[in-house]
C-alpha positions as CSV (number, residue, x, y, z in Angstrom):
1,X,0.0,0.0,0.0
2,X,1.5,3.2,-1.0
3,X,1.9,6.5,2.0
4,X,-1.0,7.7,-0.2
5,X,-3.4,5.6,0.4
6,X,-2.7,4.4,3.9
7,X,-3.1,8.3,4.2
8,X,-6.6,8.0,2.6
9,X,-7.4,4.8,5.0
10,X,-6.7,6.9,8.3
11,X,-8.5,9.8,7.5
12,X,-11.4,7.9,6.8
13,X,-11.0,5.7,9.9
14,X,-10.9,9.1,11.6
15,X,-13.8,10.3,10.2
16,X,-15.7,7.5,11.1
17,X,-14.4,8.0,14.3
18,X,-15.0,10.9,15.1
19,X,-18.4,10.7,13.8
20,X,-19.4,8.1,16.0
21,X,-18.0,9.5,19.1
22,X,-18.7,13.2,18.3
23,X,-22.1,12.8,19.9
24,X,-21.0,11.3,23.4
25,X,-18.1,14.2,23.6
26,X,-20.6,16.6,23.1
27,X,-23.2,15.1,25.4
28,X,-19.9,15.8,28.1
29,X,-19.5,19.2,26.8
30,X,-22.6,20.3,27.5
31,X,-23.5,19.0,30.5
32,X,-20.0,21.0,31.9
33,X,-21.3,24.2,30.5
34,X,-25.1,23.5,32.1
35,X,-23.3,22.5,35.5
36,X,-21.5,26.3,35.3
37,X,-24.8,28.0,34.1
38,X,-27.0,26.3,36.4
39,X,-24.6,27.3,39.5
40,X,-24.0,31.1,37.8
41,X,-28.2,31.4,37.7
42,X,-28.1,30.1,41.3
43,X,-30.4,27.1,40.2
44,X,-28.9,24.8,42.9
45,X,-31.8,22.3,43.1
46,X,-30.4,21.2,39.0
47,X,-27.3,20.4,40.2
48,X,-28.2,16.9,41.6
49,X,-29.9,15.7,37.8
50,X,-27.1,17.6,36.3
51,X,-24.2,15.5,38.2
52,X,-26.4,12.4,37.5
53,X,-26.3,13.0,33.5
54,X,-22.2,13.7,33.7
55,X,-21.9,10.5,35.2
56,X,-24.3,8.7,32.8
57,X,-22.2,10.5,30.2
58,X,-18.6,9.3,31.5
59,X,-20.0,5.7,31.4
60,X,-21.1,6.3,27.4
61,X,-18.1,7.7,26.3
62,X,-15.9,5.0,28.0
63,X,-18.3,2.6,25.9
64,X,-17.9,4.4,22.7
65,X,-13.5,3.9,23.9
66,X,-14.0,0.7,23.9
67,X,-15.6,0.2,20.9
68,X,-13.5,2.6,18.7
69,X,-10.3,0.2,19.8
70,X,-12.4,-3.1,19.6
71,X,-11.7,-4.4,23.1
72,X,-15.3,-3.3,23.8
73,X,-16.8,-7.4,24.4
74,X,-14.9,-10.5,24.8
75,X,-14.2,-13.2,22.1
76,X,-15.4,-16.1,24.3
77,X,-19.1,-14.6,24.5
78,X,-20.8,-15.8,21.2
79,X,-21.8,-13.3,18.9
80,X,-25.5,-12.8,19.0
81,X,-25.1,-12.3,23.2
82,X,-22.0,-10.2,23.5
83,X,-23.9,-7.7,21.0
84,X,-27.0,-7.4,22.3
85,X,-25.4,-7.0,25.8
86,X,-23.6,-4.3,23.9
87,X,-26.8,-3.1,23.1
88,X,-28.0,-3.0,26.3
89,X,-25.2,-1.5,28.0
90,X,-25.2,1.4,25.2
91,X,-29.2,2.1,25.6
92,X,-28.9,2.3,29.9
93,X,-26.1,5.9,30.1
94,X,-28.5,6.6,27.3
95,X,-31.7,6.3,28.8
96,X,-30.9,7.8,31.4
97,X,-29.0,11.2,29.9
98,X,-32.2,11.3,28.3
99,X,-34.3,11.1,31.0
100,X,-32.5,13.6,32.9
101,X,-32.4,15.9,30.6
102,X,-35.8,16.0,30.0
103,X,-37.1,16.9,33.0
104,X,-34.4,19.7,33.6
105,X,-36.0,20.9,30.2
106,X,-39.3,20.7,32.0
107,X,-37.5,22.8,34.7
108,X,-36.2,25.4,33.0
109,X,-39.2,26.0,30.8
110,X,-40.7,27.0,34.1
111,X,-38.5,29.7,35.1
112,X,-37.8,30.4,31.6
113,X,-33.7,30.0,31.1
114,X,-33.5,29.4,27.4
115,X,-29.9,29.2,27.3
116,X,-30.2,25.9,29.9
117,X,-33.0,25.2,27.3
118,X,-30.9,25.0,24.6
119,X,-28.2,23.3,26.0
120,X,-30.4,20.4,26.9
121,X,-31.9,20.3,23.3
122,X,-28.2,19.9,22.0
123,X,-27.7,17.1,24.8
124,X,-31.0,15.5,23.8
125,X,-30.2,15.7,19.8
126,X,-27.2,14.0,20.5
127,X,-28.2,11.6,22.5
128,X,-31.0,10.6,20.0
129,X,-28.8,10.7,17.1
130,X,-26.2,8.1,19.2
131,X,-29.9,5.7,19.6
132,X,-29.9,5.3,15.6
133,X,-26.6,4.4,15.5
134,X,-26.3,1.9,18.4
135,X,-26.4,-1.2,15.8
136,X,-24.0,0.1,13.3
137,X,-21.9,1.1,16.5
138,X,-22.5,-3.1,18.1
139,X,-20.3,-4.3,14.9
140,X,-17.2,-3.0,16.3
141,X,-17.2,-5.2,19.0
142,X,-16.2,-7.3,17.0
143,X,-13.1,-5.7,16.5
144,X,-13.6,-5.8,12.8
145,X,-11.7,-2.6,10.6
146,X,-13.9,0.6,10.9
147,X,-13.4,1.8,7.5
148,X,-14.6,-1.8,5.9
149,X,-18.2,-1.5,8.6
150,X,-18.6,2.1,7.9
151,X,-17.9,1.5,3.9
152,X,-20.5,4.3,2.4
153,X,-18.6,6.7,4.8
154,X,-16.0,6.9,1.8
155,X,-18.2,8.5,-0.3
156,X,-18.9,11.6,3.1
157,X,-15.3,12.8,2.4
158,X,-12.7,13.2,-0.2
159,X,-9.6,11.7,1.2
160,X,-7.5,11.5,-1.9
161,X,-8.1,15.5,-2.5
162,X,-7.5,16.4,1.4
163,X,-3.8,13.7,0.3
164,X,-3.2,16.1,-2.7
165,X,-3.6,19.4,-0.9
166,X,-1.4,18.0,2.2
167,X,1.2,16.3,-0.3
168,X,1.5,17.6,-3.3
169,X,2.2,21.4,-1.6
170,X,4.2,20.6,1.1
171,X,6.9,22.7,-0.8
172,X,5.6,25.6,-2.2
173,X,3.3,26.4,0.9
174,X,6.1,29.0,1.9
175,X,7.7,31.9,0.3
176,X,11.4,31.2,0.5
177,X,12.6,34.0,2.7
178,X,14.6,33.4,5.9
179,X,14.3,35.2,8.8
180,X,16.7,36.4,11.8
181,X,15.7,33.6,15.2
182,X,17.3,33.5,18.5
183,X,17.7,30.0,20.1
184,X,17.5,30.0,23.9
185,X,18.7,26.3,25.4
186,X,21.2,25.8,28.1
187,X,21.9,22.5,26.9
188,X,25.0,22.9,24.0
189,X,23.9,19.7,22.0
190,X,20.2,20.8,21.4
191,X,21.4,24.2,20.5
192,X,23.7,23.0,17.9
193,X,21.2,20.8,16.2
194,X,18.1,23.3,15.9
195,X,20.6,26.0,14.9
196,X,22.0,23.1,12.0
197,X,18.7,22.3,10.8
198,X,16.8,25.9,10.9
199,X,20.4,27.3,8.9
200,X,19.4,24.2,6.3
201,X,16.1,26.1,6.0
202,X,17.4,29.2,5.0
203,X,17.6,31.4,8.7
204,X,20.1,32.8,10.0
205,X,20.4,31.8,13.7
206,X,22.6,33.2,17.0
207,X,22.1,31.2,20.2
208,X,22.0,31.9,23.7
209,X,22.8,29.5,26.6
210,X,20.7,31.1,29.0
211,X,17.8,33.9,29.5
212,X,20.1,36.5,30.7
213,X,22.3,35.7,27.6
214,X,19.4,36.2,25.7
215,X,18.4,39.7,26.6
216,X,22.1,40.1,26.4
217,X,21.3,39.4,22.7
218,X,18.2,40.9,22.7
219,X,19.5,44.6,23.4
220,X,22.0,44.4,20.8
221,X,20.2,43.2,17.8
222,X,16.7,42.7,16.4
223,X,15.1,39.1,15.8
224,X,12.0,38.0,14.1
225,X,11.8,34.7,16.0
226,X,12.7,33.5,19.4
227,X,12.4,29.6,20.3
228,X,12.9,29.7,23.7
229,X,13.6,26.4,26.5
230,X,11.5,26.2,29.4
231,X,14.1,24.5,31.5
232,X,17.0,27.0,32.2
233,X,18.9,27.2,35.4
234,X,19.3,30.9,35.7
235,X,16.2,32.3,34.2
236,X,13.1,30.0,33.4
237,X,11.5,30.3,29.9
238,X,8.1,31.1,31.5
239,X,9.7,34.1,33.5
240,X,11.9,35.3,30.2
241,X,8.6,35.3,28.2
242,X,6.9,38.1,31.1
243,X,9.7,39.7,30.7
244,X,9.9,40.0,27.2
245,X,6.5,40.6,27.3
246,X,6.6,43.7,29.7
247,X,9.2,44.9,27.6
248,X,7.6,47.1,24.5
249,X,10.9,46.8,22.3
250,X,10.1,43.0,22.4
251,X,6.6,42.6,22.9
252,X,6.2,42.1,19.0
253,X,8.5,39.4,18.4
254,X,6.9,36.0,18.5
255,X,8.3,33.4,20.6
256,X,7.9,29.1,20.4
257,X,8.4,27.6,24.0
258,X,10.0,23.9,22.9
259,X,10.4,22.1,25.9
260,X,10.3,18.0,27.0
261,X,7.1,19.1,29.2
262,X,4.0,17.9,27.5
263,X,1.5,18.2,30.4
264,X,-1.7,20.3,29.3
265,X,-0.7,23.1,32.1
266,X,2.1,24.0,31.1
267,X,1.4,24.6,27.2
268,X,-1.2,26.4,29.0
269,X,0.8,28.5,31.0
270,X,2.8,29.8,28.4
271,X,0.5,30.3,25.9
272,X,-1.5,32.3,28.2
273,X,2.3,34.4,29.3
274,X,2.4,35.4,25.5
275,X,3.9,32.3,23.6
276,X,2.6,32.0,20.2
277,X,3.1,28.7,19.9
278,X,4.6,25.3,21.7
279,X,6.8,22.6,20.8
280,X,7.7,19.8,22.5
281,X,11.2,17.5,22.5
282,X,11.8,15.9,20.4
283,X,11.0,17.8,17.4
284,X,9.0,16.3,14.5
285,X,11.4,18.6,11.3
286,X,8.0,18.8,9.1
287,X,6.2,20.4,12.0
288,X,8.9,22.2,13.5
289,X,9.4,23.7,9.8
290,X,5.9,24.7,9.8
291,X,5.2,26.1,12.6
292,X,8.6,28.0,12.3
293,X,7.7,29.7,8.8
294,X,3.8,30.0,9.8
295,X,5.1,32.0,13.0
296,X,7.2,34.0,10.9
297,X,4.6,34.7,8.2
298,X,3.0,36.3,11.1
299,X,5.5,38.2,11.5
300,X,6.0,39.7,8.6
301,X,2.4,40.4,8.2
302,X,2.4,42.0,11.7
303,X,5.7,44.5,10.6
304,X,3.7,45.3,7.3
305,X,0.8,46.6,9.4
306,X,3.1,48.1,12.0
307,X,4.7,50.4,9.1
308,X,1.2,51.1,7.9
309,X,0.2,52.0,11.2
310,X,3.1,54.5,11.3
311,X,2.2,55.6,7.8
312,X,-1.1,56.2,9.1
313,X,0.5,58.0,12.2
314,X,3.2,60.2,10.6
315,X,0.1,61.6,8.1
316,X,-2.4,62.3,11.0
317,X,0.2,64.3,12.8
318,X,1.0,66.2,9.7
319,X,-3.0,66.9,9.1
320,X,-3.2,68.1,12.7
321,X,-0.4,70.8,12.7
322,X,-1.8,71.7,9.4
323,X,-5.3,72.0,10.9
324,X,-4.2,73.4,13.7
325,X,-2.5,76.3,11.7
326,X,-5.4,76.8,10.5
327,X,-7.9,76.9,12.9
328,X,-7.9,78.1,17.5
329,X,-7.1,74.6,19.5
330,X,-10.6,74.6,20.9
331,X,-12.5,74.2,17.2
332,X,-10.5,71.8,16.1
333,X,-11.3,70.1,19.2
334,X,-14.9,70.7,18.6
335,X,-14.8,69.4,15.2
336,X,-13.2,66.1,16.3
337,X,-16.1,65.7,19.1
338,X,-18.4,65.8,15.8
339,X,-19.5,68.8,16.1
340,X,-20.3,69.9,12.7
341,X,-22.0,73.4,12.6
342,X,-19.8,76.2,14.9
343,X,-21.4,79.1,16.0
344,X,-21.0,81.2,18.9
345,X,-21.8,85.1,20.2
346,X,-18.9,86.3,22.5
347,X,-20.1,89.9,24.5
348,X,-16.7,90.8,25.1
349,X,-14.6,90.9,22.4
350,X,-11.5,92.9,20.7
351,X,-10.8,93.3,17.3
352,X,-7.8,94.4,15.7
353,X,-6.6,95.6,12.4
354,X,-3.4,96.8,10.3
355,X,-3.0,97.5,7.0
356,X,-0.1,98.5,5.0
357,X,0.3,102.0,4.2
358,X,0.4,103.1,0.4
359,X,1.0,99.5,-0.2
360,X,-0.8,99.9,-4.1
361,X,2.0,102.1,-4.9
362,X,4.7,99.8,-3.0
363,X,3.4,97.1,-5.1
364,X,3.6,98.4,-8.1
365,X,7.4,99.4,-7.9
366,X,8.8,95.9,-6.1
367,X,8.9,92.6,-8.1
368,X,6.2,89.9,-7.4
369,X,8.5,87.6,-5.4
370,X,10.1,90.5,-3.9
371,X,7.1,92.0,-2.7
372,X,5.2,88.5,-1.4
373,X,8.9,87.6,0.7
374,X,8.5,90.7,2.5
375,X,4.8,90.8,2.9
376,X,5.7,86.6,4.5
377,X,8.2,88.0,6.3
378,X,6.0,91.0,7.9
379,X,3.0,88.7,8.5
380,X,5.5,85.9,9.8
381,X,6.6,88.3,12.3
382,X,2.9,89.1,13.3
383,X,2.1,84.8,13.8
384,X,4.6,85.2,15.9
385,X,3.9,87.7,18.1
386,X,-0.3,86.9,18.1
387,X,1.2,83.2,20.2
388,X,3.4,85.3,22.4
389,X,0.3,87.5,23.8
390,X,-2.3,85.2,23.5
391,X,-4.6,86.3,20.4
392,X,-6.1,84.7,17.7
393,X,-5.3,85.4,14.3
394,X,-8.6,85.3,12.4
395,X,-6.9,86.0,8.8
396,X,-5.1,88.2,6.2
397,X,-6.6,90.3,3.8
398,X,-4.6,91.2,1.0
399,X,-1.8,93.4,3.4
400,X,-4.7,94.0,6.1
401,X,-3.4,91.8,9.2
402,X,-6.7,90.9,11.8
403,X,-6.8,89.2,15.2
404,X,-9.3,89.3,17.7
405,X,-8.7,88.6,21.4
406,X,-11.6,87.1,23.9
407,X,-12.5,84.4,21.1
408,X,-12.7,81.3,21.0
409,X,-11.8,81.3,24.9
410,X,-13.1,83.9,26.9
411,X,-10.1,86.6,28.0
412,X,-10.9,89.4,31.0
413,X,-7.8,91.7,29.7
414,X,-8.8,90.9,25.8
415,X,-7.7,94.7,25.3
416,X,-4.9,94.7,27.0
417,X,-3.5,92.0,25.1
418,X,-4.5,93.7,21.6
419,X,-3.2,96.6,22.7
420,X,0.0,94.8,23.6
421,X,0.2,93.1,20.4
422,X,0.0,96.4,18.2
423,X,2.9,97.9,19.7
424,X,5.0,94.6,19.2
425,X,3.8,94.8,15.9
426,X,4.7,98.4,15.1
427,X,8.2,97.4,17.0
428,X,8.6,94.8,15.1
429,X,8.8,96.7,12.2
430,X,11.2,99.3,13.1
431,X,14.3,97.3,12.6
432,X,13.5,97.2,8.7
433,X,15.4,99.3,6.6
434,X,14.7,102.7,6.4
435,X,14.1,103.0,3.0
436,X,11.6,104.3,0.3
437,X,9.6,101.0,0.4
438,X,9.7,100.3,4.2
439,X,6.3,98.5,5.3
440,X,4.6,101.4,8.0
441,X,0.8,100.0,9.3
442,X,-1.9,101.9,10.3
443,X,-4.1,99.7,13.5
444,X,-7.2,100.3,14.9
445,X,-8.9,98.4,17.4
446,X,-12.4,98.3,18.9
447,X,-14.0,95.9,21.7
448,X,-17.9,95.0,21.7
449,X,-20.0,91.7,20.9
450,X,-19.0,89.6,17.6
451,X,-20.3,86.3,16.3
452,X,-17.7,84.1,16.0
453,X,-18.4,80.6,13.6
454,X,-16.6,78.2,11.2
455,X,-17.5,78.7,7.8
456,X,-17.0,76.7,4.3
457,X,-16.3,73.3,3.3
458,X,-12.7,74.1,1.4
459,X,-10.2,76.2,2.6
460,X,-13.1,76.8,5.4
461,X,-11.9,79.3,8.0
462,X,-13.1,80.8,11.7
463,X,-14.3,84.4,11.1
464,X,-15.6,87.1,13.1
465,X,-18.6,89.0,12.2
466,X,-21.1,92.5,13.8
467,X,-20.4,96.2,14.4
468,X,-18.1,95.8,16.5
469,X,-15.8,94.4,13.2
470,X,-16.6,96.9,11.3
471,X,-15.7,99.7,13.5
472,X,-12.1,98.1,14.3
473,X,-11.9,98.3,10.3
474,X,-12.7,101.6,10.1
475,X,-10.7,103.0,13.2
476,X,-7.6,101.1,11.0
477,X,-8.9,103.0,7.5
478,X,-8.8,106.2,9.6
479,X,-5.6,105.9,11.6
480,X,-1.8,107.2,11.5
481,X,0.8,105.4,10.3
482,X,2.7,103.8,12.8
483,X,0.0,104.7,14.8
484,X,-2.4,101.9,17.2
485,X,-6.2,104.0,17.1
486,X,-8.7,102.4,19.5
487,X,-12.5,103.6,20.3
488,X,-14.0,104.7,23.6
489,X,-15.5,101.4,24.1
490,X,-11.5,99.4,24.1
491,X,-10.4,102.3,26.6
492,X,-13.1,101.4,29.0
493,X,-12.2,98.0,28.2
494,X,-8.3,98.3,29.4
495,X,-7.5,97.2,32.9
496,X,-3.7,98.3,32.8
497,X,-1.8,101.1,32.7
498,X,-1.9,102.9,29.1
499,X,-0.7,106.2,28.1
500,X,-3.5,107.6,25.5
501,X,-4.0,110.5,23.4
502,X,-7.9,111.6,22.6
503,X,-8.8,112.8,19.4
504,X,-11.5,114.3,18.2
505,X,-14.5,112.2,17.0
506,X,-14.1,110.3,13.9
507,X,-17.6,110.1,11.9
508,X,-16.9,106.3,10.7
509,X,-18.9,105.9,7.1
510,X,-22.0,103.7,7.9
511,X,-21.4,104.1,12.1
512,X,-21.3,107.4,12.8
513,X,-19.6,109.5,15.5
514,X,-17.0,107.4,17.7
515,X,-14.6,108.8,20.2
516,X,-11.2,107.8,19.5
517,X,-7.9,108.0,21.2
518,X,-4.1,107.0,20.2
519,X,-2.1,104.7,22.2
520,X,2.0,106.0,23.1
């Protein structure tokens, strides 16, 4: 018989198998999971029935053992007797699971638990479904082969395509690239033969004899792999995977625990620690190979979406300090809330303005890149100095400059400030050279209510609108160069010290008379 087909006869021995024990293992399964409901619910008076089905269900599945391996009745009982004592001893665990179980369903129809409900349906279903097959099950006694009694099972799966897929791609299941693994055993001889047969596979290996070796290791280079001993004198593997899992320059990189322990707990143990996978001594080379390049596929997935991830990062930083540029901290925090419309009325605001002085005739003499560096340079300056005194810049204007101070954040000395901020300005611009086309500002300033809001849905921007904009416009129109103008209303509104100079009423087109003053 070739590999192939013995390959075709176990898998449909297993699936005979399993099909005829599926239903016992699962009449277990769920009477565990009803014993932790019924106990969560607090429905202590099921717990009696409960115990009496798990032990009816132990007694089945050591039936269905026995059968499976044909030791199940002995060859000196005649046929016809040991089977239908076989028979027999199926139906009673049977019975009685089924029995049980119904009148727990009884039960919990009455207070109404339909998880318990549904539970005992599966238990019930599979219980049934074992009935139908107690004669077909009775042959095995006999010890005969399962795959020749359970003959139209051949037809249920195809085992000569699951042998293809298995066989015929054992080699070209992985792309050939090697990666970068770290072997952790204290023992020299094991050491040298994984490292001998994972080189043969295309890696590139460095060892370490111990777990503080391997940190040793760890900080100096980068691995894509660690297979890692559980059994180490200085350093167990359990306690080296915490600590590479506490560690965030490590915490990415998977890690196999191969050990001699096979006990349930302690594959447990470390899988629950972090391991991504477990291999026990000694190593089977077509598994070990697997689980090696499936571990690093992983991997390499994992980095792919870590530099994505980064990607992702580095362009969402660069979108905030654009947006932030753009727009006062406390919108753009609005707007990631999901807060879509932005609209507000502030009572106590400041306006300012400053505008270029003759600038159409400056423009006209000055080259086009020579005019916008300077005007960059000059409104530069004014970015600058709006952060240093705490204003907002709303926008520019062609040359016109305007901030406004008590917006979005309400500011008690919002004139102050604004007044602060035009004299650095006007400072600002007295170390420029004193020639024919130095820049020389007229500002004005006025304080009253505005309605601040975000408007647009490209190149949208927070603007300021009311009277009280219009007259800080027009106090600007009608200033002094080099000169800060501010209305009656921002001189009421200053709390510090200011030296000011009144001048006579201004009759502001479309406002009318306002009392203005010039600050020193």
């Amino acid at each position: 018989m070739s590999i192939g087909n013995e390959f075709q006869r176990q898998a449909i021995a297993a699936h005979v198998a399993q099909k005829l024990a599926g239903p016992a293992r699962a009449i277990s399964g769920f009477q565990e999971l009803l014993i932790e409901q019924a106990r969560d619910l607090g429905l202590h008076h099921m717990q009696a029935d409960l115990e009496r089905i798990g032990t009816a269900a132990r007694q089945l599945n050591g039936l269905v053992d026995h059968l499976l391996d044909g030791t199940a009745c002995s060859a000196e009982i005649p046929e016809a007797e040991a089977e239908a004592r076989l028979r027999h001893d199926l139906r009673t665990p049977l019975n009685a699971i089924i029995g049980y179980s119904e009148m727990l369903l009884e039960d919990a129809r009455d207070v109404h638990e339909h998880p318990l409900m549904e539970d005992l349906g599966v238990i019930l279903a599979a219980a049934a479904e074992l009935l139908k097959q107690v004669d077909a099950i009775a042959g095995l006694s006999r010890g005969e082969a399962i795959e020749t009694l359970q003959s139209g099972e051949k037809a249920e799966i195809d085992a000569a395509g699951l042998e293809r897929l298995l066989f015929t791609t054992e080699h070209a299941a992985w792309p050939d690239q090697g990666g970068r693994i770290l072997v952790v055993d204290d023992v020299a001889s094991n050491r040298d033969l994984l490292s001998r047969r994972l080189r043969r596979e295309g890696h590139r290996v460095v060892t370490a004899e111990s777990g503080l070796s391997a940190l040793a290791r760890l900080a100096e280079d980068e691995f894509d792999l660690i297979l890692l001993d559980i059994l180490m004198p200085d350093m167990n593997g359990i306690e080296m995977l915490s600590r590479l899992k506490s560690e965030g320059r490590w915490r990415h990189v998977p890690v196999i625990m191969i050990s001699g322990l096979s006990e349930v707990a302690a594959v447990a143990r470390c899988i629950e620690a972090g391991a991504d996978d477990y291999l026990t001594k000694p190593f089977n080379p077509v598994l070990l190979r697997a689980r090696i390049n499936s571990t690093l596929e992983k991997k390499r997935w994992l980095d792919r979406e870590h530099r994505y991830l980064q990607q992702i990062e580095t362009e969402k930083r660069r979108a905030d300090t654009l947006i932030h540029a753009i727009l006062p901290d406390q919108i753009v925090t609005r707007l990631q809330e999901g807060e879509e419309i932005i609209a507000d009325r502030f009572e106590e605001v400041s306006i300012l303005f400053a505008d270029i002085v003759g600038f159409s005739a400056i423009a006209t003499r000055l080259p086009p890149s020579d005019l916008v560096t300077r005007l960059d340079g000059m409104f530069s300056r004014f970015d600058v100095l709006t952060e240093q005194h705490g204003v907002e810049k709303i926008k520019t204007i062609g040359d016109a400059y305007m901030a406004a101070c008590g917006i979005p954040e309400p500011a008690a000395d919002h004139a102050d400030r604004l007044v602060a901020l035009a004299k650095s300005m006007l400072e600002s611009l007295k170390d420029m050279a004193p020639e024919r086309d130095r820049f020389r500002v007229r500002i004005g300033i006025h304080s009253g209510p505005v309605v601040a809001g975000l408007i647009g849905r490209l190149r949208f921007v927070y603007d300021v609108w009311g009277e009280t904009v219009n007259i800080a416009s027009r106090l600007e129109s009608q200033g002094v160069a080099d000169g800060i103008q501010i209305s009656e209303a921002t001189r009421r509104s200053l709390r510090g010290q200011w030296t000011l100079e009144p001048r006579c009423a201004l009759d502001l087109r479309g406002i009318g008379a306002v009392e203005a003053y010039l600050v020193q």
